[in-house]
C-alpha positions as CSV (number, residue, x, y, z in Angstrom):
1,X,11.5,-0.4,-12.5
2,X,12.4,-4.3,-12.9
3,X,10.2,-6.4,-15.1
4,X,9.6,-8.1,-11.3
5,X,8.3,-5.2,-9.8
6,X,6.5,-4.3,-13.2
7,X,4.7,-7.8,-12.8
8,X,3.6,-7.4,-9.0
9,X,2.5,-4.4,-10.1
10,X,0.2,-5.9,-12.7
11,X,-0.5,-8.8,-10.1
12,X,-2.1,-6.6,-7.5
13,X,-3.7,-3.8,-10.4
14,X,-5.5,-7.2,-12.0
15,X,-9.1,-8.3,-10.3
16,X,-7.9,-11.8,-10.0
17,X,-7.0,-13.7,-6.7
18,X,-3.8,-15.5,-6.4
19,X,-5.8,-18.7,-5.9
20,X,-7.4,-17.7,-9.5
21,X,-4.2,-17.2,-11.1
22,X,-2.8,-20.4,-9.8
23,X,-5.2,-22.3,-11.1
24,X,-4.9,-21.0,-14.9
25,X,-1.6,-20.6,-14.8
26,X,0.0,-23.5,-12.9
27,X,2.6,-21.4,-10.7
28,X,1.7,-22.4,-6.9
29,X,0.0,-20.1,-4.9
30,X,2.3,-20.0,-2.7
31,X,5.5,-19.0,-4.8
32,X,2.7,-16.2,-6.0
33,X,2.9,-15.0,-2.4
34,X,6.3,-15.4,-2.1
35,X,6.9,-13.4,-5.4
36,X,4.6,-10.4,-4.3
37,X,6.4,-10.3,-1.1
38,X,9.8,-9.7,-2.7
39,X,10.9,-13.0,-3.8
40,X,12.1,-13.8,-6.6
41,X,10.5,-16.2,-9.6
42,X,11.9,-18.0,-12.3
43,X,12.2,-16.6,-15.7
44,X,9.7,-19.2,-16.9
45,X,7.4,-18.3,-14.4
46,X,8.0,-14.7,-15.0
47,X,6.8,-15.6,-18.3
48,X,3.9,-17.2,-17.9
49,X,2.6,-14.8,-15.3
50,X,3.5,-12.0,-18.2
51,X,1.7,-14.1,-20.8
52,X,-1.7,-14.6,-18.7
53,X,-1.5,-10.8,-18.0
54,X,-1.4,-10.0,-21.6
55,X,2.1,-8.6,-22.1
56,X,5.3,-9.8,-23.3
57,X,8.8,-9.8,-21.8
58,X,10.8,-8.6,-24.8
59,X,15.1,-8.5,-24.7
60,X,16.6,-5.4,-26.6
61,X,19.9,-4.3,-27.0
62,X,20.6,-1.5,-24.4
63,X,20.9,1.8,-27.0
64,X,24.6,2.7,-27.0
65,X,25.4,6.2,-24.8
């Protein structure tokens, strides 16, 4: 899985609205919908949305085969 669909996976698990995670987390509600529909966001956004969800996005070297 991609840390996208990871995070509409959190998105739709969580018991807020898209209106309510808007509002505390500044990304439009619209691009929200957009995102959940397949769309893509922007890593800052990715990170924010992360954040207000409680997790981290975390870079690691790939381990060597």
């Amino acid at each position: 899985m991609s840390v996208e669909e990871d995070l509409r996976k959190l998105v739709r698990e969580c018991d807020q609205s898209r209106y309510v995670i808007s509002g505390e987390t500044g990304i439009a509600e619209s691009q929200l919908s957009r995102f959940l529909n397949g769309q893509s966001l922007r890593a800052e956004a990715l990170e924010t949305l992360a954040d207000y969800l409680g997790y981290e996005i975390v870079l690691r070297p790939k381990p060597k085969a």
